[in-house]
C-alpha positions in Angstrom: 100.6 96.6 111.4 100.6 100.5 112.2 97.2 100.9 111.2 96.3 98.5 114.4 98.8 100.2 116.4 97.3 103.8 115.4 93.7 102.7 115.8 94.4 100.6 119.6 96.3 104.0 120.3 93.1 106.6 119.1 91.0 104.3 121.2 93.4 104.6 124.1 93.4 108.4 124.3 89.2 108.4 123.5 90.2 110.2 119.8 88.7 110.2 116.7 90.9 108.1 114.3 90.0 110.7 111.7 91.8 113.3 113.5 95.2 111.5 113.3 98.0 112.8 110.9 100.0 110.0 109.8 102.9 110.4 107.5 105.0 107.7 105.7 106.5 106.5 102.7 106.5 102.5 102.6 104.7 99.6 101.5 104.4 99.1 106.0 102.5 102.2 106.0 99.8 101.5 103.7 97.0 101.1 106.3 98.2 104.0 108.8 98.3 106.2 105.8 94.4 104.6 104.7 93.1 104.7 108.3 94.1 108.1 109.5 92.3 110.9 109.1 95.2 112.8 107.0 97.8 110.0 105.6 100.7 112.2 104.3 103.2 110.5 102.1 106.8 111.8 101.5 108.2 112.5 98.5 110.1 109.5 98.1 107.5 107.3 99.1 106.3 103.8 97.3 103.5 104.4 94.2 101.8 101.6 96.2 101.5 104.1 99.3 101.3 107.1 97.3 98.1 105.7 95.5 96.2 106.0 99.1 97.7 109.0 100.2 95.8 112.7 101.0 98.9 114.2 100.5 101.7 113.3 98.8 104.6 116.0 99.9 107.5 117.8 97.7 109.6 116.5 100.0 111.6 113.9 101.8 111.6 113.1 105.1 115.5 113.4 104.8 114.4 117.4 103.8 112.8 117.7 106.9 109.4 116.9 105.4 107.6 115.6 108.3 108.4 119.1 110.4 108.0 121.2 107.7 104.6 119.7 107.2 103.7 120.6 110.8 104.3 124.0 110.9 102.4 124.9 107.4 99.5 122.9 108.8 100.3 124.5 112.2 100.6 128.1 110.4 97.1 127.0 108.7 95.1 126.6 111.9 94.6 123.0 111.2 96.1 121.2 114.3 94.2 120.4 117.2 95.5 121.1 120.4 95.2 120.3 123.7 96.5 120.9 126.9 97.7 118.6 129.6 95.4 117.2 132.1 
């Protein structure tokens, strides 16, 4: 599942699972939207996923959710970032 995928990924790149976004909106995203640090559901998304959500967003991913999302967390300060080795 992506929950795996995200967690074999964090442990890749040495990160923090906790500091992982994830956003989604079906019943497949349940555990990447439990495990991450921030799961984000879209608007549109199941109850199922909703119920484990952070954030549940006024939007759709078809409304651009995901990169609106971003740039208001971005705006916020609330993005790490890194730069290239």
């Amino acid at each position: 599942h992506k929950g795996h995928g995200l967690n074999r990924m964090c442990q890749q790149l040495n990160i923090d699972i906790k500091q992982c976004l994830a956003f989604g909106d079906g019943v497949n995203d349940y555990e990447f939207i439990q495990m991450a640090g921030k799961g984000i559901v879209m608007k549109n998304g199941t109850d199922y996923v909703k119920a484990v959500a952070d954030e549940v967003l006024d939007m759709t991913n078809n409304e651009d959710g995901v990169i609106r999302t971003l740039q208001r967390l971005d705006d916020e300060g609330l993005l790490l970032k890194s730069s290239p080795n």
